[in-house]
Backbone and ligand atoms as CSV (ligand in chain L), in Angstrom:
chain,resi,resn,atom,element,x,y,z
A,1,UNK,N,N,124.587,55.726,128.585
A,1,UNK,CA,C,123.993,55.714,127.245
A,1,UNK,C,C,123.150,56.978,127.061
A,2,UNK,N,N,123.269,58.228,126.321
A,2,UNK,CA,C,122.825,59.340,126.047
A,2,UNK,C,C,121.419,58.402,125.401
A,3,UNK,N,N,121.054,57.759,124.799
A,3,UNK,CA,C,119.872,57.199,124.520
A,3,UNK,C,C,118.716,56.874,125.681
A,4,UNK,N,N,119.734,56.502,126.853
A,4,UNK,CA,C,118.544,55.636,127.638
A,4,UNK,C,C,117.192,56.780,128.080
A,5,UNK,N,N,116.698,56.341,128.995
A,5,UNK,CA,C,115.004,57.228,129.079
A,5,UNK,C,C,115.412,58.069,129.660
A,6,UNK,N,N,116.327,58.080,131.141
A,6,UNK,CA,C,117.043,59.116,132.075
A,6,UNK,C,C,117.589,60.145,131.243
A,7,UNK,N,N,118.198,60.029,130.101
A,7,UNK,CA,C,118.510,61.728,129.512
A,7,UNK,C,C,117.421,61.827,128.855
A,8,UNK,N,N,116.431,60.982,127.805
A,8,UNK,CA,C,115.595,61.577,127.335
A,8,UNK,C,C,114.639,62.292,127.810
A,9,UNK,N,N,113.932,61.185,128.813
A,9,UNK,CA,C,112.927,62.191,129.458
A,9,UNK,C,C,113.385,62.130,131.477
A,10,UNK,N,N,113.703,63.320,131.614
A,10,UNK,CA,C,115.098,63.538,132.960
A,10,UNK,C,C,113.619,63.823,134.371
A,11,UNK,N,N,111.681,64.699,133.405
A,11,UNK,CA,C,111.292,64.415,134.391
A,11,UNK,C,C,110.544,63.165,134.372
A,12,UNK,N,N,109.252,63.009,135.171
A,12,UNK,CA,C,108.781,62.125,135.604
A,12,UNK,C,C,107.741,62.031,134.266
A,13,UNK,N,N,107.127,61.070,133.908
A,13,UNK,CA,C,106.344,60.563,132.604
A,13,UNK,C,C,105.061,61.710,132.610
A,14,UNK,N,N,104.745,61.678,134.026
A,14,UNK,CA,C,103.549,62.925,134.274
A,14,UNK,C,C,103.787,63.862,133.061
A,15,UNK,N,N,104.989,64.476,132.777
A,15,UNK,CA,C,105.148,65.621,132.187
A,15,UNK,C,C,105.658,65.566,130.730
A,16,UNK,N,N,105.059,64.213,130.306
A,16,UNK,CA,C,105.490,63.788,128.738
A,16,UNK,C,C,104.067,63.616,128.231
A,17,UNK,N,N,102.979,64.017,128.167
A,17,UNK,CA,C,101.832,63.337,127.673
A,17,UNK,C,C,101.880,62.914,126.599
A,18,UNK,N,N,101.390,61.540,126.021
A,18,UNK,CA,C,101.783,60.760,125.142
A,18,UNK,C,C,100.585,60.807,124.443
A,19,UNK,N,N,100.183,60.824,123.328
A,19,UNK,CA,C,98.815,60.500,122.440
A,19,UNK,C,C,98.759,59.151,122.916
A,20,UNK,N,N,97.616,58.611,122.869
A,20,UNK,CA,C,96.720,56.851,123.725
A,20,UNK,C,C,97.020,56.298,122.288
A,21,UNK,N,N,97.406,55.036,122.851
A,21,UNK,CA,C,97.832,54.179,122.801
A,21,UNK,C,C,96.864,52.927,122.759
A,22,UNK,N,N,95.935,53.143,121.197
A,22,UNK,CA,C,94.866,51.607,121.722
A,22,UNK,C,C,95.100,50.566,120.685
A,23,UNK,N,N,95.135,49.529,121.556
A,23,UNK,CA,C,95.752,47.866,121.703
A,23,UNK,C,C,94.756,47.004,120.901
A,24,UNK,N,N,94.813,46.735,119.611
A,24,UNK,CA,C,93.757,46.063,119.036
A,24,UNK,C,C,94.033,44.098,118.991
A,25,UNK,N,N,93.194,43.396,119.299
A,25,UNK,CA,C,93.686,42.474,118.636
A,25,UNK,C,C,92.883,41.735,117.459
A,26,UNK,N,N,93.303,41.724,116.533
A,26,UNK,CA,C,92.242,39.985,115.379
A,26,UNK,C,C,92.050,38.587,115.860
A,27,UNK,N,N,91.347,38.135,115.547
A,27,UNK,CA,C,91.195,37.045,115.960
A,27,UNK,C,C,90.336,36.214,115.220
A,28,UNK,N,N,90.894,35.159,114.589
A,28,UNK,CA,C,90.108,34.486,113.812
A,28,UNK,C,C,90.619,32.391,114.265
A,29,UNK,N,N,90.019,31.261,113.407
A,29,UNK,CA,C,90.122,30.160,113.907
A,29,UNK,C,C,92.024,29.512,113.839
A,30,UNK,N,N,92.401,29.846,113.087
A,30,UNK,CA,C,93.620,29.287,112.729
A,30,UNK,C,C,94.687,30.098,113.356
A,31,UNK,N,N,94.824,31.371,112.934
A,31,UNK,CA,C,95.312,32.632,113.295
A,31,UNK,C,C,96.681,32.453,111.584
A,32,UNK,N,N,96.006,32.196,110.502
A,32,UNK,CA,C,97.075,31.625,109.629
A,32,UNK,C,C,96.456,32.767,108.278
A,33,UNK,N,N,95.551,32.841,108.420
A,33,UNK,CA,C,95.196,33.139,107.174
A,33,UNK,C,C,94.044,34.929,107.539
A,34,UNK,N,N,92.869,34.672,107.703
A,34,UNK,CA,C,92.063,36.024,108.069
A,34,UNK,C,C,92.606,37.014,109.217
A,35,UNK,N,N,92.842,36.413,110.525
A,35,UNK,CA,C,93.236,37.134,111.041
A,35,UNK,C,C,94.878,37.819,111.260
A,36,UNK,N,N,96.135,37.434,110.632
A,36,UNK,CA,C,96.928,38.037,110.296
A,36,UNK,C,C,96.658,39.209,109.475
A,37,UNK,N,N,95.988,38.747,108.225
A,37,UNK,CA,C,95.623,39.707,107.000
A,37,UNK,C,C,94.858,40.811,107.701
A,38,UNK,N,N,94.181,40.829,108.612
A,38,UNK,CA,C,93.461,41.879,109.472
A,38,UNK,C,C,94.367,43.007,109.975
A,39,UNK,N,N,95.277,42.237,110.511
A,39,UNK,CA,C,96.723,42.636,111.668
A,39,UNK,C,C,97.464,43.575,110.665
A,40,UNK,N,N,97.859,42.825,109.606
A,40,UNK,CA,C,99.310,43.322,108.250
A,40,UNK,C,C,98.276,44.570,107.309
A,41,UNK,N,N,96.951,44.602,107.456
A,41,UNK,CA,C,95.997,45.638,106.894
A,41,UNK,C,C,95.887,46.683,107.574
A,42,UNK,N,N,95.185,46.584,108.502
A,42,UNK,CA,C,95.140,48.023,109.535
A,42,UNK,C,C,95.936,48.676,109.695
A,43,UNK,N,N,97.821,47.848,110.077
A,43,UNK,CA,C,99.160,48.228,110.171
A,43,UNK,C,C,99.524,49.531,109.217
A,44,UNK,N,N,99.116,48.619,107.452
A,44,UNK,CA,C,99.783,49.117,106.333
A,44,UNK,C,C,98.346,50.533,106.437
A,45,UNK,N,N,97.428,50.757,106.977
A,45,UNK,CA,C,96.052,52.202,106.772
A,45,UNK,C,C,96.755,53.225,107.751
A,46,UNK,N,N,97.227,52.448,108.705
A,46,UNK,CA,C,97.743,53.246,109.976
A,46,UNK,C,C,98.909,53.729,109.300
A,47,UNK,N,N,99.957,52.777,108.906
A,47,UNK,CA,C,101.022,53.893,108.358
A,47,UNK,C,C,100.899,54.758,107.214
A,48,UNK,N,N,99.779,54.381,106.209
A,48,UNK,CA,C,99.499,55.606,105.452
A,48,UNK,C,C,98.900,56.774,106.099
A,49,UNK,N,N,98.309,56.544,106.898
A,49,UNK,CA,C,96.990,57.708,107.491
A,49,UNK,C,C,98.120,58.453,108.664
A,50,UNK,N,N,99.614,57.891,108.827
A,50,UNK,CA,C,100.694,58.464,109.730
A,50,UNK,C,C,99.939,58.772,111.103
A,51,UNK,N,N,99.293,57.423,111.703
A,51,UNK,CA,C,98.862,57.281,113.054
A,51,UNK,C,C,99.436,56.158,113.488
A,52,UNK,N,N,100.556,55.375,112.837
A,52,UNK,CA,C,101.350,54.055,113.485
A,52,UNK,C,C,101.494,54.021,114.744
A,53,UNK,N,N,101.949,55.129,115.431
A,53,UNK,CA,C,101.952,55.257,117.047
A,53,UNK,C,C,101.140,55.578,117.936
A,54,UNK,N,N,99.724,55.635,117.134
A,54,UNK,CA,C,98.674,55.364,117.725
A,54,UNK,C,C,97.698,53.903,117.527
A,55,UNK,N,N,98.094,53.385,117.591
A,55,UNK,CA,C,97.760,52.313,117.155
A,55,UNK,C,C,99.031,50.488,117.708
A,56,UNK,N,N,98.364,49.890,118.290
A,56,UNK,CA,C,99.174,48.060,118.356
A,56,UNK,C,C,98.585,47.213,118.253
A,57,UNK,N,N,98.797,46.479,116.741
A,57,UNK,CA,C,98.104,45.415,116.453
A,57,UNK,C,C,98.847,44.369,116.570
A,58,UNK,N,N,98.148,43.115,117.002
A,58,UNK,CA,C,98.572,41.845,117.359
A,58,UNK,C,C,97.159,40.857,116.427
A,59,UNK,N,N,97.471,39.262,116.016
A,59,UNK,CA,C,96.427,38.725,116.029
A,59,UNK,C,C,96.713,37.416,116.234
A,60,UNK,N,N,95.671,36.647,116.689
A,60,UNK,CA,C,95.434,35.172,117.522
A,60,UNK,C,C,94.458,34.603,117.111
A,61,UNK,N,N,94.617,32.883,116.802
A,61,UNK,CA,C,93.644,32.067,116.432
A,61,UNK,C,C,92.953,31.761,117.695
A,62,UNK,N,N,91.380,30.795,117.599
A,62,UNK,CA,C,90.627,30.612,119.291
A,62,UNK,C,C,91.248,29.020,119.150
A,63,UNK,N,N,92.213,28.509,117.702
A,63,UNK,CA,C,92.291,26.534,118.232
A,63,UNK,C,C,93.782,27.261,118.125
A,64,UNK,N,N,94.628,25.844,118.095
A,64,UNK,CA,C,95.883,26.177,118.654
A,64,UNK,C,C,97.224,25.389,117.483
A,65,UNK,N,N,95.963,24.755,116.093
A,65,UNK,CA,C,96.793,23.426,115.433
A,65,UNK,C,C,97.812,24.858,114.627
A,66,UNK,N,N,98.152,25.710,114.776
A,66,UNK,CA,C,98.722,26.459,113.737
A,66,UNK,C,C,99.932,27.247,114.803
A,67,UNK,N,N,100.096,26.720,115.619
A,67,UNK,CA,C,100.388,27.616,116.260
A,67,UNK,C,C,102.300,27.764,115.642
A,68,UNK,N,N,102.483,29.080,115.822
A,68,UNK,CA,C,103.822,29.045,114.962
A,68,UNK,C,C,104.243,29.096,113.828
A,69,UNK,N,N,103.251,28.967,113.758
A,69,UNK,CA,C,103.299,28.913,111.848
A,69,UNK,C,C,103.349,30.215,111.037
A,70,UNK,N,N,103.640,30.594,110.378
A,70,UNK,CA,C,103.680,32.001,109.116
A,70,UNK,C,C,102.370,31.944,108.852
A,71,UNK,N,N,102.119,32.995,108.181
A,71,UNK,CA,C,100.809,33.216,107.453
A,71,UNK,C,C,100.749,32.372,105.930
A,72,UNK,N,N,99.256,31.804,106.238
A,72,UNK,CA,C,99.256,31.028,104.664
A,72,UNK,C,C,99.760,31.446,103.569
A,73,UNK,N,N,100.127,30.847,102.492
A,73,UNK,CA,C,100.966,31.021,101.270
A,73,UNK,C,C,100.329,32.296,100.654
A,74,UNK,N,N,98.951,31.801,100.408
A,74,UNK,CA,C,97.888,31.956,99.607
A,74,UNK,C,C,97.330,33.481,100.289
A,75,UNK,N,N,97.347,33.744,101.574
A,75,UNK,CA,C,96.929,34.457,101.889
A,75,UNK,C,C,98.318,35.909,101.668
A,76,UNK,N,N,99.216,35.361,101.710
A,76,UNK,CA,C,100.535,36.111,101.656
A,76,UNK,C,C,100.427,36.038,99.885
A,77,UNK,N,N,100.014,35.819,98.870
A,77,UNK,CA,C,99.849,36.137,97.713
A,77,UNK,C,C,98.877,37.048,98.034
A,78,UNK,N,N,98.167,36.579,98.305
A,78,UNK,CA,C,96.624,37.390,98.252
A,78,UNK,C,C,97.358,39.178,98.434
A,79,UNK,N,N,97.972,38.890,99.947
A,79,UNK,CA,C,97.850,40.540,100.627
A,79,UNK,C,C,99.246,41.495,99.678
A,80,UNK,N,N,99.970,40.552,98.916
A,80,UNK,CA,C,101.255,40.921,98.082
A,80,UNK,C,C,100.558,41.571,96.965
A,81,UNK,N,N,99.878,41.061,96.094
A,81,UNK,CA,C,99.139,41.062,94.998
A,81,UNK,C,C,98.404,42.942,95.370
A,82,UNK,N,N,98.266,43.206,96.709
A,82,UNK,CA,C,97.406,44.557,97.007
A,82,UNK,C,C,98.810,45.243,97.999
A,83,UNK,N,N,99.903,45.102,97.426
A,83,UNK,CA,C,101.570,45.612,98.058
A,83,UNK,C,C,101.105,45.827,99.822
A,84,UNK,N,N,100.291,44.882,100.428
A,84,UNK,CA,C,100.422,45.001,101.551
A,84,UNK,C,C,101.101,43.732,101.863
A,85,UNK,N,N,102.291,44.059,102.720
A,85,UNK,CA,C,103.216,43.184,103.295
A,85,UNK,C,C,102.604,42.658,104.560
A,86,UNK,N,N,102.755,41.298,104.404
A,86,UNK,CA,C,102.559,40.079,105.707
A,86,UNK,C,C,103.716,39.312,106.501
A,87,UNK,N,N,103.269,39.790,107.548
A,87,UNK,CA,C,104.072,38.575,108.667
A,87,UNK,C,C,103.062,38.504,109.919
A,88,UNK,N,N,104.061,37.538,110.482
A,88,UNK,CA,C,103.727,37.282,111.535
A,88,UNK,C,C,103.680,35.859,112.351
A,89,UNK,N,N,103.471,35.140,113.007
A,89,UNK,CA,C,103.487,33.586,113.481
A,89,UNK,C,C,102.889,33.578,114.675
A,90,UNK,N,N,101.591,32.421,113.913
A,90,UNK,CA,C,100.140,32.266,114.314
A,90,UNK,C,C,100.969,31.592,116.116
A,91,UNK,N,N,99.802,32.131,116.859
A,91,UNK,CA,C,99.465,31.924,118.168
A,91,UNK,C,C,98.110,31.818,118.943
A,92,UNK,N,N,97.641,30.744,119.943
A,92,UNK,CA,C,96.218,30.834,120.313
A,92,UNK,C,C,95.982,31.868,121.113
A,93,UNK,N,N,94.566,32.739,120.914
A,93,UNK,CA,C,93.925,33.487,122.046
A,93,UNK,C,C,93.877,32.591,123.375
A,94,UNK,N,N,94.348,33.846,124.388
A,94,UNK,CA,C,94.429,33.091,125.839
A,94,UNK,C,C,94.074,34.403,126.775
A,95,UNK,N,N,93.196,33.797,128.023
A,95,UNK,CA,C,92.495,34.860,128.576
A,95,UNK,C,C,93.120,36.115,128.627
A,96,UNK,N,N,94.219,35.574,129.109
A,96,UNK,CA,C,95.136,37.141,129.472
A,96,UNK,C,C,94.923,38.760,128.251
A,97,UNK,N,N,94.566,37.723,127.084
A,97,UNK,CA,C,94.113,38.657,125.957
A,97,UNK,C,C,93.701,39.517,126.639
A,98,UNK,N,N,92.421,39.223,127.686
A,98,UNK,CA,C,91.537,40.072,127.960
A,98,UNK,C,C,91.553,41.350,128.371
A,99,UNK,N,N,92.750,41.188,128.800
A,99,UNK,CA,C,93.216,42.157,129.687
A,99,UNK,C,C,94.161,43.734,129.145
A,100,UNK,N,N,94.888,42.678,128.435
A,100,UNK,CA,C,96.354,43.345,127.588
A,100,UNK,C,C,95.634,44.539,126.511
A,101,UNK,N,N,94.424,43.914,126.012
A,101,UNK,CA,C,93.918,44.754,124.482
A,101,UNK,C,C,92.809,45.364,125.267
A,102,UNK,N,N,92.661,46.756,124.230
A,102,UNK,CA,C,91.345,47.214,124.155
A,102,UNK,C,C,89.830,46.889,123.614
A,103,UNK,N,N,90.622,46.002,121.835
A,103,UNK,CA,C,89.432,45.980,121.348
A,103,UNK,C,C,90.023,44.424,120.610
A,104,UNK,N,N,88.840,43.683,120.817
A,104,UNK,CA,C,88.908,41.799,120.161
A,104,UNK,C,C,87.887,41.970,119.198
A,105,UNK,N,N,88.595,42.032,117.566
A,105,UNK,CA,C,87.512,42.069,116.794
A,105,UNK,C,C,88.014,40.304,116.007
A,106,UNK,N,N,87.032,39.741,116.127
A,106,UNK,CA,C,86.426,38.495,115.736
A,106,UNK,C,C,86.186,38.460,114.433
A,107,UNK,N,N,86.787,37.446,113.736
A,107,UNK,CA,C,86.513,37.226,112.155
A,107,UNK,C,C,85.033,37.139,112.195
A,108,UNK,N,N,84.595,36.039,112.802
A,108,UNK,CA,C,83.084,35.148,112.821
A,108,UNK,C,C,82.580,35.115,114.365
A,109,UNK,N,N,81.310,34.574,113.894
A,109,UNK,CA,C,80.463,34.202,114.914
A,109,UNK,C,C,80.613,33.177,115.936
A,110,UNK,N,N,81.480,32.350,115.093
A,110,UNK,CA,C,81.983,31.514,115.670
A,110,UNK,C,C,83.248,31.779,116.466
A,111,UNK,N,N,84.112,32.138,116.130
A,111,UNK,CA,C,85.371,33.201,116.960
A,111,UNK,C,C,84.607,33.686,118.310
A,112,UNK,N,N,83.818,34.495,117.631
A,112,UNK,CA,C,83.098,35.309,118.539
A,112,UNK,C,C,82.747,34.501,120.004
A,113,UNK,N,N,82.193,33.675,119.796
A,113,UNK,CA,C,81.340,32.544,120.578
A,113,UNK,C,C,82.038,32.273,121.960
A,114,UNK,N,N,83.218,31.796,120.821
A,114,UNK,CA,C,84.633,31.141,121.508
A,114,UNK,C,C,85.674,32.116,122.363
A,115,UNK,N,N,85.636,33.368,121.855
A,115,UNK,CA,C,85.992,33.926,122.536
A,115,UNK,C,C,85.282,34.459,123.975
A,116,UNK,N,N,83.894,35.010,123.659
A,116,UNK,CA,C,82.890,35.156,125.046
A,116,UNK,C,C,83.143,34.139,126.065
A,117,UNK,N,N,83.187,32.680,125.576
A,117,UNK,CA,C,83.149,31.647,126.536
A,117,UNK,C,C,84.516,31.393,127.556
A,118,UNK,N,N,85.422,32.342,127.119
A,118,UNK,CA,C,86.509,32.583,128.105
A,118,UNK,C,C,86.394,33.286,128.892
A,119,UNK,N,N,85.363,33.984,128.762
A,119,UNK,CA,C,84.906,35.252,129.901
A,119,UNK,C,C,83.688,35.018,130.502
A,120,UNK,N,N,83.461,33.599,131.151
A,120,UNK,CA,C,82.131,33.694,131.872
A,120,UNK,C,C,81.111,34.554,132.513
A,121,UNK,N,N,82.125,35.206,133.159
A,121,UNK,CA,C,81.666,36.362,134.170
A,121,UNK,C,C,81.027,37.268,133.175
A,122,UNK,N,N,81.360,37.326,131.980
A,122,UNK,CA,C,80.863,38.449,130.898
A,122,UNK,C,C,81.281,39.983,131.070
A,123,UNK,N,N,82.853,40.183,131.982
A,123,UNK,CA,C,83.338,41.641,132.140
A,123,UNK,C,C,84.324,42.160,131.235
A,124,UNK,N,N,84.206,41.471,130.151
A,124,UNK,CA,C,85.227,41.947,129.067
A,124,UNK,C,C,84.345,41.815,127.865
A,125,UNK,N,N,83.361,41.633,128.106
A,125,UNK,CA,C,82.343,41.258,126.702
A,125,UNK,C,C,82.132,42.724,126.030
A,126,UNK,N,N,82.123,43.832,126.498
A,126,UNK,CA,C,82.223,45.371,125.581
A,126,UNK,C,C,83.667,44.976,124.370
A,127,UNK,N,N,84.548,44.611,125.055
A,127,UNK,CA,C,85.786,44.651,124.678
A,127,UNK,C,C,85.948,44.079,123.308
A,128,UNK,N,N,84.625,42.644,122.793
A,128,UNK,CA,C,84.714,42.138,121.754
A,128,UNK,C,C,83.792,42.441,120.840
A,129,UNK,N,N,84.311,42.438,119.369
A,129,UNK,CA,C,83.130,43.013,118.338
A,129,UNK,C,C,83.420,42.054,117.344
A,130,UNK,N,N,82.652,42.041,116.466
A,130,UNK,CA,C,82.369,41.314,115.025
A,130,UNK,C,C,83.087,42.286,114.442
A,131,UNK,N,N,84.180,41.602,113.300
A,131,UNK,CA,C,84.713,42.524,112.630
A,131,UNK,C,C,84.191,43.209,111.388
A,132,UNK,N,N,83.550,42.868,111.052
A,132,UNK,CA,C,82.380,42.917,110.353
A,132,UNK,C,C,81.615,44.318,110.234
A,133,UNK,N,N,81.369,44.734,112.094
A,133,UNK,CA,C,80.447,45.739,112.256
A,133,UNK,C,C,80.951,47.122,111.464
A,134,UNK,N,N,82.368,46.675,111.510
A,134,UNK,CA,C,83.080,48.197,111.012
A,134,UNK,C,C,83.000,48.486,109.592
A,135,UNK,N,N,82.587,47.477,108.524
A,135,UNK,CA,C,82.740,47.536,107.242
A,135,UNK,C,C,81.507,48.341,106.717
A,136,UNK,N,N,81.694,49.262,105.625
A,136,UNK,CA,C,80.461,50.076,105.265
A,136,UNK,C,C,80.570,49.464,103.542
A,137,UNK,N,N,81.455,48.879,103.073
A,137,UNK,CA,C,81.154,48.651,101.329
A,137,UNK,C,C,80.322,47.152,101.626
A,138,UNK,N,N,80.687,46.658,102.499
A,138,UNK,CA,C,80.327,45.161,102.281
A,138,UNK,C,C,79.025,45.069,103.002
A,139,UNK,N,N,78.093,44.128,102.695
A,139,UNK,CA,C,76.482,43.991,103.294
A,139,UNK,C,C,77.544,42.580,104.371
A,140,UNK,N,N,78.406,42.112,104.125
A,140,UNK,CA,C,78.710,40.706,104.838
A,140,UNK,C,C,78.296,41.175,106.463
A,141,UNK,N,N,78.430,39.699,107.297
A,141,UNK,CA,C,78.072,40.297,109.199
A,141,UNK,C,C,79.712,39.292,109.412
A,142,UNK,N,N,80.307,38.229,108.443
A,142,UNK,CA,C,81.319,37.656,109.447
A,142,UNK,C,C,82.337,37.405,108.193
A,143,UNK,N,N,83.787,37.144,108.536
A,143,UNK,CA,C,84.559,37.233,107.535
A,143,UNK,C,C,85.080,36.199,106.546
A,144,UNK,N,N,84.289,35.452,105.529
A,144,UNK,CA,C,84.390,33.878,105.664
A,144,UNK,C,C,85.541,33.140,104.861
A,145,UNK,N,N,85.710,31.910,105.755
A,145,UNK,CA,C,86.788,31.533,105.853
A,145,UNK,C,C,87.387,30.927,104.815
A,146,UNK,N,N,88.544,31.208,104.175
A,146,UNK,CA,C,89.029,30.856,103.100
A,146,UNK,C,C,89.639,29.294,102.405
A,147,UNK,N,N,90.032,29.018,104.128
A,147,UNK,CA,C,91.328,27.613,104.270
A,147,UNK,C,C,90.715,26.911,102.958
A,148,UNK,N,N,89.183,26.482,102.454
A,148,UNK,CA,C,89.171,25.408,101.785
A,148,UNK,C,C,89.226,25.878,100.709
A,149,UNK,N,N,89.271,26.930,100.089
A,149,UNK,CA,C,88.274,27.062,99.138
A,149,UNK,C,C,89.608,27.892,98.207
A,150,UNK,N,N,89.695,28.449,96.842
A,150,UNK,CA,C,90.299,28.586,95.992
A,150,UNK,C,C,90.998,30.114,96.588
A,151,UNK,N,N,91.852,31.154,95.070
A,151,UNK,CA,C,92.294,31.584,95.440
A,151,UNK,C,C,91.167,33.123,95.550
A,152,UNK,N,N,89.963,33.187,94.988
A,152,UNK,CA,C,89.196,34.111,95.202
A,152,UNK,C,C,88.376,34.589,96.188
A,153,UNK,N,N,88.349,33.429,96.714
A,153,UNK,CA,C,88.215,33.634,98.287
A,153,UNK,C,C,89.343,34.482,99.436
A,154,UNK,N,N,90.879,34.391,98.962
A,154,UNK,CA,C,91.307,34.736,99.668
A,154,UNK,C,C,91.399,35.990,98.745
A,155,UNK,N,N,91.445,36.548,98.103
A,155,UNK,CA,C,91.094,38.326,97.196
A,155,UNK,C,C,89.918,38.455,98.113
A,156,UNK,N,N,88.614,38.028,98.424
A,156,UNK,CA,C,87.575,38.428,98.832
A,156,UNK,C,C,87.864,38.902,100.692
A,157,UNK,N,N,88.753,38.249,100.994
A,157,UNK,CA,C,88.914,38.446,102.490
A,157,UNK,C,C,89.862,39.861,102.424
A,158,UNK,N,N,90.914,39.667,101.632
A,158,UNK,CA,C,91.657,41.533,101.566
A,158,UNK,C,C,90.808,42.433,101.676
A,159,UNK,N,N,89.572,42.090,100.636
A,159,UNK,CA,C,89.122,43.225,100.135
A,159,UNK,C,C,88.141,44.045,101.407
A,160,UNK,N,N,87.587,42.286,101.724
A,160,UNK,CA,C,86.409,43.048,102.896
A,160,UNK,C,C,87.325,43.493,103.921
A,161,UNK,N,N,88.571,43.025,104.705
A,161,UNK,CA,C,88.896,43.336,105.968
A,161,UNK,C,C,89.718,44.497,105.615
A,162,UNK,N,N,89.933,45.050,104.531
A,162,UNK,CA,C,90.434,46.616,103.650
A,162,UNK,C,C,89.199,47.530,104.035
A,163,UNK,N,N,88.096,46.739,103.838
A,163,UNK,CA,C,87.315,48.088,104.051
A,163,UNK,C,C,86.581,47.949,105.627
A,164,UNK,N,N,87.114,46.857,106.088
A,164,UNK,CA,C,86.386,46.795,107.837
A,164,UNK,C,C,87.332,47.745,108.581
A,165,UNK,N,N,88.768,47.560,108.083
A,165,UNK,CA,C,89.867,48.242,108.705
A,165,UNK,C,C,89.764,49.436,108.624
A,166,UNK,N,N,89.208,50.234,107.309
A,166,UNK,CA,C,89.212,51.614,107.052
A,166,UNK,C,C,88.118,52.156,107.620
A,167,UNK,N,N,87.131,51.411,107.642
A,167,UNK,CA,C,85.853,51.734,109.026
A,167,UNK,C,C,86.469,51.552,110.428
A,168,UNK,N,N,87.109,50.690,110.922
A,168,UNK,CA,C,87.673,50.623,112.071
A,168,UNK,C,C,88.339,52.128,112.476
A,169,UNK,N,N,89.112,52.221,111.589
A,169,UNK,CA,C,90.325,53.354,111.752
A,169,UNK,C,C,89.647,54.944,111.974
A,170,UNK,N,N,88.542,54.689,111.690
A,170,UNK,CA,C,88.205,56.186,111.117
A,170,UNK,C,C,86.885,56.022,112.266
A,171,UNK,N,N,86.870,55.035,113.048
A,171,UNK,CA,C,86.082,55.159,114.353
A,171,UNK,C,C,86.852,55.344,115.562
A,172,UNK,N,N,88.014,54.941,115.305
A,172,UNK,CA,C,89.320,55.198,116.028
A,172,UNK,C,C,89.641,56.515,115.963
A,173,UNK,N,N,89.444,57.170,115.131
A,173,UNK,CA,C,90.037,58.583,114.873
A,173,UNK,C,C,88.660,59.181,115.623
A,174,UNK,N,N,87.873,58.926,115.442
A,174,UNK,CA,C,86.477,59.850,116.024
A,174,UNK,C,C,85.965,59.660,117.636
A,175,UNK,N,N,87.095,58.695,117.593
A,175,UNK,CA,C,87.036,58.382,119.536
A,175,UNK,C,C,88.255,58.960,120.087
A,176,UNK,N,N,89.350,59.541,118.920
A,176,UNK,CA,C,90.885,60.201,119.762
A,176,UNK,C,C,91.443,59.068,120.539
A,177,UNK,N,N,91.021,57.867,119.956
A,177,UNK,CA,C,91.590,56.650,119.746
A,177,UNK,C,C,91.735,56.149,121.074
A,178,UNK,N,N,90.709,56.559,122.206
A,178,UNK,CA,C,90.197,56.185,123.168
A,178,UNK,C,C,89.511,54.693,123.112
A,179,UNK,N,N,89.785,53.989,123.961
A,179,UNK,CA,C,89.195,52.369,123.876
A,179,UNK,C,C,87.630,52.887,123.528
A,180,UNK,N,N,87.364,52.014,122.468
A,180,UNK,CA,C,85.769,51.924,121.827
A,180,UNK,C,C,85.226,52.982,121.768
L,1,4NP,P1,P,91.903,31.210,109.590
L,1,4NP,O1,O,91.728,30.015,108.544
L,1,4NP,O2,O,91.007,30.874,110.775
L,1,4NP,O3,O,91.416,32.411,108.838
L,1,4NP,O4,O,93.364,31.268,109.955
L,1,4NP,C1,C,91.845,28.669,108.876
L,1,4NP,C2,C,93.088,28.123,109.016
L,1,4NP,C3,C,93.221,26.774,109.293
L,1,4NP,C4,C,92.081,25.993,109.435
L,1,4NP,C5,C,90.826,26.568,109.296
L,1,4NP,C6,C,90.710,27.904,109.021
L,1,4NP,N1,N,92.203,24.611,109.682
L,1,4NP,O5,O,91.180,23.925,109.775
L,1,4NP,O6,O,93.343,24.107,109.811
């Protein structure tokens, strides 16, 4: 196969240096609604800002009742309505997270919580942030949760994790997209 890696790259990887490669994940309670929209946002900044290959987003709920599931209806109006395209099928955070990603940004405090408490030892605790911290339009500290509540709530979650993402990205760019 003229495709496979052996003709592409014939020496050893040493001599391909690759721009880094940092591993983000979302993480919110369901993994149905905020934290997809996190995932399908950053995706759609990254491919405008033409850094897609710097950049792998994944996102995970901390309970597990969703697991498999598409992204909410409502939330897939929501992110359509702003031509950012959604997918994806919700899955629970599991330690191994810890390992795989660079950076666990947490809808809430509560996420947050839940996620620390998988890491007793506290050696991955740099690794997690409030998603929140990255936003500069919004005074908000956590990303709140939509499931009950109408459809302006879920416009309000685009909007803030639009501008947490575009703070994210542009701290990413000022680190040469070095973990944190
Ligand atoms: P998410 O929203 O955590 O942003 O995905 C929720 C989804 C489902 C539930 C709560 C929040 N639920 O209770 O089923």
């Amino acid at each position: 196969d003229p495709l496979s890696p052996q003709y592409l790259y014939p020496l050893p990887s040493t001599f391909y240096p690759l721009p880094p490669i940092v591993k983000l994940l979302f993480v919110c309670l369901g993994n149905i609604c905020r934290s997809p929209a996190a995932e399908n946002i950053m995706n759609h900044l990254a491919a405008e800002a033409g850094i897609s290959s710097q950049i792998e987003c994944d996102s995970a709920g901390t309970a597990n009742y969703h697991s498999g599931n598409p992204p909410d209806r409502r939330m897939q109006a929501a992110a359509t309505n702003r031509n950012i395209p959604m997918s994806g099928s919700a899955r629970q955070f599991t330690k191994s997270d810890f390992t795989v990603f660079d950076l666990i940004l947490a809808m809430d405090r509560e996420n947050y919580a839940n996620i620390l408490a998988l890491d007793p030892q506290g050696q991955y605790r740099d690794k997690v942030k409030l998603m929140c911290d990255f936003a500069t339009q919004h005074p908000d500290r956590e990303v709140p949760d939509p499931y009950y509540g109408g459809v302006e709530g879920f416009d309000y979650v685009i909007d803030l994790l639009t501008d947490a993402c575009g703070g994210l990205l542009a701290h990413l760019k000022s680190t040469d997209f070095k973990n944190t």
